[in-house]
LOLUM-779155 format. One line per field, with one value per residue: residue in one letter; z, x, y of N, C-alpha, C in turn; residue number from 0. Coordinates in steps of 0.001 Angstrom, whole numbers, plus 500000, padded with zeros to 6 digits. Example, Ala and Ser with C-alpha at 12.3 -4.5 7.8 and 13.67 -1.06 7.14 Angstrom:
// residues 2
aa: c(A|S) .
n.zz: c(507800|507080) .
n.xx: c(513190|512850) .
n.yy: c(494310|497750) .
ca.zz: c(507800|507140) .
ca.xx: c(512300|513670) .
ca.yy: c(495500|498940) .
c.zz: c(507800|507870) .
c.xx: c(513200|512900) .
c.yy: c(496700|500030) .
i: c(0|1) .
END
This chain:
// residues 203
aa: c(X|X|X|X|X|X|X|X|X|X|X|X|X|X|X|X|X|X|X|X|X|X|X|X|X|X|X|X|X|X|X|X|X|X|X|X|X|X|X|X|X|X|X|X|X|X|X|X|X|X|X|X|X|X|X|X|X|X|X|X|X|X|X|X|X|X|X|X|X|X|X|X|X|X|X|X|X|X|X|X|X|X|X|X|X|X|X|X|X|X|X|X|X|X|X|X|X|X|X|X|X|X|X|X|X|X|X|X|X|X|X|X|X|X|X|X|X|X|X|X|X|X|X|X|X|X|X|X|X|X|X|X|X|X|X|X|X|X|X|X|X|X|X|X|X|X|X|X|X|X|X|X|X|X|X|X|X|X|X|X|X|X|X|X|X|X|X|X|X|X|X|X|X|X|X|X|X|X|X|X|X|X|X|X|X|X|X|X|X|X|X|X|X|X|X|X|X|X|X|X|X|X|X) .
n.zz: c(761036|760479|761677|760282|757346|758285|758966|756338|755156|756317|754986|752460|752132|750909|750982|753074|752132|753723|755807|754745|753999|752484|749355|749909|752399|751391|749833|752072|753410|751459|751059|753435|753728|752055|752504|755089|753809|751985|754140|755605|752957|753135|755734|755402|753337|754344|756738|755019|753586|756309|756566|754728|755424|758056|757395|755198|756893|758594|756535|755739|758016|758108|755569|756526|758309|757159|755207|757359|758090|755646|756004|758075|757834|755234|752669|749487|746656|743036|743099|745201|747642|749446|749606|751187|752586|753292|752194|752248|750573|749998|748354|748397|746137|744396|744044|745406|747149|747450|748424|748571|747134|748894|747010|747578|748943|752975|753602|750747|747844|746785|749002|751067|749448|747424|743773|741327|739113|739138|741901|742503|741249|740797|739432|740331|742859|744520|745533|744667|746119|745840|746894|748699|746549|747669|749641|750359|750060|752470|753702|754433|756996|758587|761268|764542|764488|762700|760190|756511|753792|750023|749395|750922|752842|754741|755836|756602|758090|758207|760774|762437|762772|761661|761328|758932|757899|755454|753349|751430|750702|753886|756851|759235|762689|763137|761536|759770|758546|757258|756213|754315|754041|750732|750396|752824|754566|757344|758365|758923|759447|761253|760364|762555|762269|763613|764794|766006|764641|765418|764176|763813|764335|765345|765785) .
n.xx: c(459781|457093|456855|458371|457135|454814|455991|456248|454098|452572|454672|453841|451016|448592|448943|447237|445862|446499|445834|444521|444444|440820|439122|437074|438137|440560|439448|438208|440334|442210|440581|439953|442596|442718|441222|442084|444426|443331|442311|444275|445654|443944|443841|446521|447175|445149|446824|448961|447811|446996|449418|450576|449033|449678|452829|451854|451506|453231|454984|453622|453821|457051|458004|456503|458147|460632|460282|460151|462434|463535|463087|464441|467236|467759|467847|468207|465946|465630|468792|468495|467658|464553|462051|459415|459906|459466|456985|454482|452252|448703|446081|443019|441941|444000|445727|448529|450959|452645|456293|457033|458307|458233|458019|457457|457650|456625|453599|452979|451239|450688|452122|452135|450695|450364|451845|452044|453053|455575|456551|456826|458718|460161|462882|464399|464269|461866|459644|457921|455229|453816|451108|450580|449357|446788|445645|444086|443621|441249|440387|440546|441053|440455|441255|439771|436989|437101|436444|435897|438126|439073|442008|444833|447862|450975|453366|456612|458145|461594|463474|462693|461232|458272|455384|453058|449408|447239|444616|441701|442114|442709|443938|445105|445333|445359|445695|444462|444734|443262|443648|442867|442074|441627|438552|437974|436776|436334|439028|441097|443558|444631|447067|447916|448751|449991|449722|452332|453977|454515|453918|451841|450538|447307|445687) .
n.yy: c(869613|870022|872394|874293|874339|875532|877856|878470|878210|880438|882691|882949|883912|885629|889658|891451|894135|897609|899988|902802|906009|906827|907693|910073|910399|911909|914216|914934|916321|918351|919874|921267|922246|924121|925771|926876|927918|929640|931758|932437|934314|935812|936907|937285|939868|941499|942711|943759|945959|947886|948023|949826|952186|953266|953490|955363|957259|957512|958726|961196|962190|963100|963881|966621|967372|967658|969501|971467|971279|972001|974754|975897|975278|976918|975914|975866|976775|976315|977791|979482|980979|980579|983330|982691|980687|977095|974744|972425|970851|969991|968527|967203|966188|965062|961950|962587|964690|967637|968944|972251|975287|978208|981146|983834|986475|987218|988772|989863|989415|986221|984999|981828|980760|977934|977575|975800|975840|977480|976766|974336|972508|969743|969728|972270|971244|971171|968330|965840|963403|960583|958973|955596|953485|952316|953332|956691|960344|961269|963033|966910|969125|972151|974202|974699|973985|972140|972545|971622|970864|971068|972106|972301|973920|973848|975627|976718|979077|980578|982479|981232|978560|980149|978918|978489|977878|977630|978176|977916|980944|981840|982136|979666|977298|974926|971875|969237|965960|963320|959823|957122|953655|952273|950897|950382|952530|952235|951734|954141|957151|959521|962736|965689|968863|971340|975428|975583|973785|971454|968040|965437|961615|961348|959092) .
ca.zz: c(759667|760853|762316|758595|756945|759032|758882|754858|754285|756240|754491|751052|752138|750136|752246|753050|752121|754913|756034|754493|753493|751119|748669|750959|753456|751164|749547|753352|753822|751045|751190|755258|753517|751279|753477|756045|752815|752024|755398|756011|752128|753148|756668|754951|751973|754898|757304|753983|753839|757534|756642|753836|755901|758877|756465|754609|757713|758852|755734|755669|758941|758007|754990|757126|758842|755972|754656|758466|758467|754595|756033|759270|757167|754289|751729|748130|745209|742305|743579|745734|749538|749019|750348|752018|753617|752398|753034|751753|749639|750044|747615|748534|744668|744416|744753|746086|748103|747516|749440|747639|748284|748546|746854|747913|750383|753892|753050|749104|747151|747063|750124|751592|748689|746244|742793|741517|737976|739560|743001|742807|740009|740669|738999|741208|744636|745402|745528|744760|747076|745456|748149|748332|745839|748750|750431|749645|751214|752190|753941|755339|757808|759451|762484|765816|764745|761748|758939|755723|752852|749127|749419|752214|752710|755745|755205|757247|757124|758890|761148|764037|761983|762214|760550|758101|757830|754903|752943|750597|750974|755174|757928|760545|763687|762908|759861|759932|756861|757120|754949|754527|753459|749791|749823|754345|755190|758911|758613|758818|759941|761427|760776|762601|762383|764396|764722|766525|763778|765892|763354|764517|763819|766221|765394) .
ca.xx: c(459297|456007|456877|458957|456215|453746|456227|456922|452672|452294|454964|453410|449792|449133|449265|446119|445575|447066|444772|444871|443158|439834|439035|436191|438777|441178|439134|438041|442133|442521|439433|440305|444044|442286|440636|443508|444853|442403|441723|445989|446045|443256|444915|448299|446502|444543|447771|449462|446868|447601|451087|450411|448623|450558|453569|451833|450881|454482|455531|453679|454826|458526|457475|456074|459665|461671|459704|460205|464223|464528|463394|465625|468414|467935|467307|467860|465220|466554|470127|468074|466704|462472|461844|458557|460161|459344|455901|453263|450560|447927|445207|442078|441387|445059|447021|450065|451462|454439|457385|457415|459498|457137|458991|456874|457843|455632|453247|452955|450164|450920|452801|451698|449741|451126|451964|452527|453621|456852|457125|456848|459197|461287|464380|464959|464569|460877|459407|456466|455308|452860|451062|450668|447833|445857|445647|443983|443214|439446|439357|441426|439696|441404|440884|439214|435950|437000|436158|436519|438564|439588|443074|445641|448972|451755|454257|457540|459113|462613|464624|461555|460657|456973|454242|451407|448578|446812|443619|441075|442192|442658|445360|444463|446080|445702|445570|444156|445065|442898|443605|441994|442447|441410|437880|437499|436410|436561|440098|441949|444561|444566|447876|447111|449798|449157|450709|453667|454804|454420|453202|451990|449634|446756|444916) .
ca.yy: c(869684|870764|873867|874816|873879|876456|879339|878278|878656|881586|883927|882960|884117|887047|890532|891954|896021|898508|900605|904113|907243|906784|909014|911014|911226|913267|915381|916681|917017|918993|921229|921730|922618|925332|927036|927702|928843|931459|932449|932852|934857|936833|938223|938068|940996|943007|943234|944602|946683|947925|948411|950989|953173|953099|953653|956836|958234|958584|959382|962384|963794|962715|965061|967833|967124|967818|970959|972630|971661|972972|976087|975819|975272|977714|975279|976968|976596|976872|978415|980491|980739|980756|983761|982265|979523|975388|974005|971083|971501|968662|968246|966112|965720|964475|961330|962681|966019|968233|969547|972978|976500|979536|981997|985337|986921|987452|990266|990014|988802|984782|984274|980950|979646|976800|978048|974703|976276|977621|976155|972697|972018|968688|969888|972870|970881|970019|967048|965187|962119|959636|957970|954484|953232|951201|954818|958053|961093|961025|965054|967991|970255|973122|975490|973915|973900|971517|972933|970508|972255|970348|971995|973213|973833|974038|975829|977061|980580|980958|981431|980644|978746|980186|977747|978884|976886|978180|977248|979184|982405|982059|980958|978658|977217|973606|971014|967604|965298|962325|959089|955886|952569|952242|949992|950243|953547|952408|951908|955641|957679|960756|963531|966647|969970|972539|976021|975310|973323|969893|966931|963889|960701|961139|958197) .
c.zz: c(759598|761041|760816|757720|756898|758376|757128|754360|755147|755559|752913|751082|751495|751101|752080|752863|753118|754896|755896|754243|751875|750720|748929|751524|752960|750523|750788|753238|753230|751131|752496|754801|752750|751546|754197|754965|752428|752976|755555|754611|752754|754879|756275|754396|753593|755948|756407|754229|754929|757613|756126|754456|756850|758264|755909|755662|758232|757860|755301|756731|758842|756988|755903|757746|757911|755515|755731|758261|757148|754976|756828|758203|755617|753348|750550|746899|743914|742054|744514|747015|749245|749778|751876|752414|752651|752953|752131|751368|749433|749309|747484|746890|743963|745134|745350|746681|747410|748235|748085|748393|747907|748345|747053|749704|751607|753306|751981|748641|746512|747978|750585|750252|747341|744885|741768|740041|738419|740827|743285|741595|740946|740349|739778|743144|745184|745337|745025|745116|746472|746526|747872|747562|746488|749903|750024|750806|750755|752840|754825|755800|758267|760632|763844|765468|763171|760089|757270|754383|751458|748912|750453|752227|754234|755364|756329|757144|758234|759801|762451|763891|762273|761321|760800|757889|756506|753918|752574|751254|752680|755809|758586|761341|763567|761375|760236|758365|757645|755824|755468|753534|752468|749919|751396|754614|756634|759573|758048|759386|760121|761411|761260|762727|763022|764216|765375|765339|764304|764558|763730|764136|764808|766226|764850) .
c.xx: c(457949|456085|457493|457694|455041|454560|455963|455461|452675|452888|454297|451832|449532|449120|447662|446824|445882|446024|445225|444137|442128|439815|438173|437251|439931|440894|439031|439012|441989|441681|439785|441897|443497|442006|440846|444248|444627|442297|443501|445963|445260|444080|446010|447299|446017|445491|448578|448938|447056|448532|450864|450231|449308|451696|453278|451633|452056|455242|455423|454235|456407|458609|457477|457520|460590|461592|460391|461935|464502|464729|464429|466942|468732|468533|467220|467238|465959|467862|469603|467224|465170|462471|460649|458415|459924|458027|455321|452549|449773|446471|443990|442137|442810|445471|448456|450046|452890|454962|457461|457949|458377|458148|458699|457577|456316|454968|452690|452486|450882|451515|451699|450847|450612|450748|452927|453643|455550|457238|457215|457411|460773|462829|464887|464874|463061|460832|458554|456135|453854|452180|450517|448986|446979|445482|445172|443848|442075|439281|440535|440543|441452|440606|439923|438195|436005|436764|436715|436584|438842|440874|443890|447043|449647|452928|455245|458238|460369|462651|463509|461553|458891|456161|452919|450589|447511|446091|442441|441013|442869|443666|444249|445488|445740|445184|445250|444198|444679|443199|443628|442017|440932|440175|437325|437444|436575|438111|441344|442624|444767|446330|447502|448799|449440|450454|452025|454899|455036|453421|453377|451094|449232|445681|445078) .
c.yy: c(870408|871978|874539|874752|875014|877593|879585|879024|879967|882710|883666|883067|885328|888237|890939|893657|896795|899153|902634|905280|906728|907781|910329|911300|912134|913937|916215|917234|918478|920170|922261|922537|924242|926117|927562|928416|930280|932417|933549|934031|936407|938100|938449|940087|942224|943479|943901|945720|948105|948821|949885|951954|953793|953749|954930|957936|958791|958872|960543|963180|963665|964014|966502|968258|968395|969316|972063|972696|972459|974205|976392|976215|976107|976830|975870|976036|977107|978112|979661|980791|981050|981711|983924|981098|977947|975362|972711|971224|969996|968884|966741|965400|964766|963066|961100|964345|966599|968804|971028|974307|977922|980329|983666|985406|987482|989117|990774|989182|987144|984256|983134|980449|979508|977089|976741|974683|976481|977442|975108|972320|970944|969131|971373|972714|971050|968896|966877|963956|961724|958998|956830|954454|952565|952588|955983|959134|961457|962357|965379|968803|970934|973779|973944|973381|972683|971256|972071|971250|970931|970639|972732|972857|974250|974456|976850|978495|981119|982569|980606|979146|979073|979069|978737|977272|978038|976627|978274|980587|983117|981328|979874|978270|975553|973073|969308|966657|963864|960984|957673|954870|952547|950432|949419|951769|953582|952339|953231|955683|959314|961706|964916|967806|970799|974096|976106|974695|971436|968670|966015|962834|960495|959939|956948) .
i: c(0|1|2|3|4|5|6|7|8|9|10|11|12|13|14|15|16|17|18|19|20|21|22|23|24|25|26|27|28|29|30|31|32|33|34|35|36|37|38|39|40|41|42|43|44|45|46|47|48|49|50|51|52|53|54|55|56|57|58|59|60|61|62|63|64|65|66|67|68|69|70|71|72|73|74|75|76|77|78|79|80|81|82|83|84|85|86|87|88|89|90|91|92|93|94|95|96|97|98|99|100|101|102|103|104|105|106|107|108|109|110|111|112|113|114|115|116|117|118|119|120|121|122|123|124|125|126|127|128|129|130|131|132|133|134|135|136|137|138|139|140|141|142|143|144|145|146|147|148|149|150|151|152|153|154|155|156|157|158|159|160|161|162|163|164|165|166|167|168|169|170|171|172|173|174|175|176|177|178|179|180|181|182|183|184|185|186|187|188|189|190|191|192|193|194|195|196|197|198|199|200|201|202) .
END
């Protein structure tokens, strides 16, 4: 009777409080939760970032690509072979590049330079490539000694195909198309062309 008795008063004692988080201890939580938050949003955003560039950089020599095979392959501008081959026309002051068809022939007052009036028209088979908005292009230089130009062009002229490098008024034997993440200057990308016609991302 005794022993019933004992167990009977102890289950009707009331419960004491479990022992759980106070209200100091989950604000730290959550604050400590916030800030792996931020930290994780912020490298997610600058590996984006990353991507873009990475991404425009072989998109232009995929570009430069494209321009050399139209010529290869006699590529017709409006129903008609360019007589000065396909090339690229890159514009510092510009957010984007075109694939356009030089239609002078070697020799004759505009060969190699972008006539954007009638060679870069969309509906007879150029292009025009936007580049990503987290991306610009920050300088083109040409020739060895670097020289830094506001516009230049590469451009292909069958069947070799030979490669122009042209730029106020003058050839050259290489092309450097720098571009740089929009708001990091230290983070660039170097494409360099040379005359061979090789394009690559040295940097």
């Amino acid at each position: 009777m005794k022993i019933f008795l004992a167990n009977r008063i102890d289950k009707e004692k009331p419960l004491k409080f479990q022992a759980g988080f106070s209200l100091i201890e989950l604000v730290v939580s959550l604050s400590i939760i916030a800030m792996i938050t931020v930290l994780f949003m912020s490298n997610y955003r600058n590996g984006n970032k990353r991507t873009d560039l990475v991404m425009t950089a072989q998109k232009i020599v995929a570009d430069i690509h494209l321009a050399q095979n139209n010529a290869l392959g006699l590529v017709k501008y409006n129903n008609m072979v360019p007589a000065g081959g396909w090339g690229v026309a890159f514009d510092k002051s510009k957010n984007n590049y075109t694939i356009f068809a030089d239609l002078d022939s070697p020799g004759t007052g505009g060969y190699m330079v972008y006539a954007s009036s009638t060679e870069g028209s969309i509906n007879y088979g150029a292009r025009l490539t936007t580049i990503s908005s987290g991306v610009y292009v920050s300088s083109l230089k040409i020739g060895s000694s670097g020289t830094s130009v506001n516009s230049a062009n590469v451009s292909f002229l069958p069947p070799d195909p030979k490669t122009n490098i042209y730029s106020n008024g003058a050839t050259s034997t290489v092309l450097e198309i720098q571009i740089t993440e929009l708001g990091d200057i230290n983070n660039h990308k170097t494409i360099r062309v040379n005359f061979l016609g090789l394009a690559e991302v040295i940097d």
